[in-house]
C-alpha positions in Angstrom: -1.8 -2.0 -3.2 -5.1 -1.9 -3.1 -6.1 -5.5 -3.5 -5.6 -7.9 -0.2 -3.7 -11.1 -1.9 -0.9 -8.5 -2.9 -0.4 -7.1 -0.3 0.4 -10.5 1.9 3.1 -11.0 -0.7 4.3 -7.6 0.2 3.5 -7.7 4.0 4.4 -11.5 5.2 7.6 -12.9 4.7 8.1 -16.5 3.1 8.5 -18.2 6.7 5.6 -16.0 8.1 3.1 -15.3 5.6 -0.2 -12.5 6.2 -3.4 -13.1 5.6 -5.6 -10.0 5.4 -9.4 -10.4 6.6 -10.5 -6.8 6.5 -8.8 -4.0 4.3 -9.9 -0.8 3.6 -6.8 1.0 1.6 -7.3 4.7 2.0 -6.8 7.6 4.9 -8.7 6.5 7.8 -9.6 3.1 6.7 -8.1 -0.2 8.6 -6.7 -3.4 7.7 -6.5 -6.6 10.4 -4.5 -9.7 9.4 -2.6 -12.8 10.9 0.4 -14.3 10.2 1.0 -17.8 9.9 4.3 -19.3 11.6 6.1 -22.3 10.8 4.3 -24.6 13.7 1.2 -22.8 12.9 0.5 -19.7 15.7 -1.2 -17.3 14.1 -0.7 -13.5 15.5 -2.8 -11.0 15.0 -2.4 -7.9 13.7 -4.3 -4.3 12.1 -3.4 -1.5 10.5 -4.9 2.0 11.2 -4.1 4.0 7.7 -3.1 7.6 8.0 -1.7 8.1 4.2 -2.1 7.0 0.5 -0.2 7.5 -2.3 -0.8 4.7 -5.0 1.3 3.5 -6.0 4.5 5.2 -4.2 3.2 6.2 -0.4 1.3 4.0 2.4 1.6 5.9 6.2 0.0 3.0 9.0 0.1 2.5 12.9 0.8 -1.4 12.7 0.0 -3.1 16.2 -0.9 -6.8 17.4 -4.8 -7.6 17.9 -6.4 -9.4 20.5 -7.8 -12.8 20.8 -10.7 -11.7 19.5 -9.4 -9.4 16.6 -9.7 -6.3 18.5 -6.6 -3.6 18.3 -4.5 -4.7 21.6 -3.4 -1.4 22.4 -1.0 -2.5 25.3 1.0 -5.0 23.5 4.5 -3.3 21.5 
């Protein structure tokens, strides 16, 4: 899980795929991404990583970003 193109396969369905721009896989770290939908919007999003357990256990507050990238803490 570690590495950033797997993970989109994991993360991103077919019809919306991810695209990770930071990750940093391990207890405290944080990922931010975008997914791309079919007429092209791209929504942001970042993980904030609690746990790791390679290869079995990953613990993460998921939430939308901003704009600008930035964690949008008042969106659902």
């Amino acid at each position: 899980m570690g590495r950033p193109r797997k993970l989109e396969r994991w993360w991103g369905p077919p019809e919306w795929p991810a695209t990770f721009t930071r990750h940093d896989l391990v207890a405290g770290g944080e990922s931010r991404y975008h997914m791309t939908g079919p007429e092209g919007e791209q929504p942001g999003g970042y993980w904030k990583i609690s746990e790791v357990e390679e290869p079995t256990r990953l613990v993460v507050h998921d939430g939308f970003t901003d704009e600008t990238g930035n964690p949008a803490p008042a969106t659902p």
